[in-house]
N, C-alpha and C positions, 0 to 999 in steps of 0.2 A: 480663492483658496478652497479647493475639492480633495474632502477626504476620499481615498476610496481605500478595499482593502481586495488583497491579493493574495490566493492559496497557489502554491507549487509544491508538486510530490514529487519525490524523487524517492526509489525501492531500491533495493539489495537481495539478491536471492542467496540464501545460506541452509545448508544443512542438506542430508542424505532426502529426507522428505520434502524441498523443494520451499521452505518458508516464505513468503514475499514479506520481507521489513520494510513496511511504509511512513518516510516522513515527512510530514506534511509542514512547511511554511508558512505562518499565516504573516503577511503584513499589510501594517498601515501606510498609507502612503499619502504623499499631499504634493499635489504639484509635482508628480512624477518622481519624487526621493521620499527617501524608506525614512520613517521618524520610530518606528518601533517594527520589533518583528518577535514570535514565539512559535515554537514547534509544539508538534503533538505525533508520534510514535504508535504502531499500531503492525502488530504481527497477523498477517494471513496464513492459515493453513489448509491442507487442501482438502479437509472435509468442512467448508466456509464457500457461505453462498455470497459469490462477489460478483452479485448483479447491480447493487448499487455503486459499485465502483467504476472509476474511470476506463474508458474505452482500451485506455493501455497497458492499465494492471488486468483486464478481463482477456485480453489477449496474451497477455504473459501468464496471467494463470492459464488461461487456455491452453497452450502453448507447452507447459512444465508439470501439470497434472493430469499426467496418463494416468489411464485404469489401474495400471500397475503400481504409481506412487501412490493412488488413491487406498489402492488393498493396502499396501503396507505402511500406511499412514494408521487405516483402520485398525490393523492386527495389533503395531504395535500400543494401542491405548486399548486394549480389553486387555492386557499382562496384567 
């Protein structure tokens, strides 16, 4: 009997300024089936340093935050 426990993210890109919605899975597992599981939710935006994030939200931010969403990400929070 081996607990172990298992995170999976799965994202949604939304909005003019390119949001990444990341939600994360956490579950427990024993003997390979899931005996409990809870999420946790967490919006990126693209003035966010997402070096600590996984290799494939860094590349989809990479990816979707050009200079240009970047400006106008900036411009529109000084209003």
């Amino acid at each position: 009997m081996a607990l172990t426990k298992v995170e999976k993210d799965d994202y949604e890109v939304r909005g003019v300024y390119k949001h990444i919605n990341v939600r994360t899975k956490v579950s427990i597992m024993e003997d390979g089936e899931e005996l409990s599981y809870k999420y946790h939710r967490r919006v990126l935006s693209p003035d966010m340093d997402v070096s600590e994030e996984s290799n494939e939200i860094k590349a989809l931010a990479s990816a979707l935050w050009t200079d240009d969403i970047k400006k106008a990400w900036s411009d529109s929070l000084i209003k």
